[in-house]
C-alpha positions, 0 to 999 in steps of 0.5 A: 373613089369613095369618100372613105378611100379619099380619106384612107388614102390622105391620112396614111401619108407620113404626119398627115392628119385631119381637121375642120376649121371649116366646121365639121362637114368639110374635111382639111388634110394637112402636114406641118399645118398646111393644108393639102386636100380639102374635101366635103366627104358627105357631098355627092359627088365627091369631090377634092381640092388639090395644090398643083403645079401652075403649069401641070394644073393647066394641062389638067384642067385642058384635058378633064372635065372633071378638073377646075380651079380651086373652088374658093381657092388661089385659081393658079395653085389649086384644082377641084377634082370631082371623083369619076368618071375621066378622073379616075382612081389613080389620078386622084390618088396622084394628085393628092400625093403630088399636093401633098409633096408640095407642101411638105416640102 
């Protein structure tokens, strides 16, 4: 996945949109002003954090390389996914839609 399908793909959700609190190198995607991506979009390689599930973030985190606890983040709600490799395309567009169904919720 590159960074501008990252992007492409979080803000076509329904009243998602972008922001960098942060300053401008990290992109922070939220609805209803919560967060629910947050990704360096310039950093190589790329990657993105996500709200998940404590229990299927556990599984996750078991199965792929690619995915740990949220780097400065609650380590139970949040995983860091580098992009490639194991963690492909598709679970990274999941993961991204999954977060932001728990938040919008």
């Amino acid at each position: 996945m590159t960074p501008a399908q990252l992007r492409r793909h979080c803000l076509k959700l329904p009243e998602a949109e972008e922001t960098f609190p942060f300053g401008p190198e990290t992109s922070v995607f939220k609805v209803g002003g919560k967060m629910f991506a947050l990704s360096q979009l310039k950093h190589e390689p790329l990657k993105v954090s996500v709200k998940c599930e404590p229990e299927l973030g556990e599984q996750l985190r078991g199965t792929y390389d690619e995915i740990e606890p949220g780097y400065h983040l609650n380590k139970r709600h949040w995983l860091t996914v580098t992009c490639g490799g194991e963690a492909s395309d598709e679970l990274v567009r999941e993961l991204v839609a999954g977060s932001y169904e728990l938040v919008a919720a």
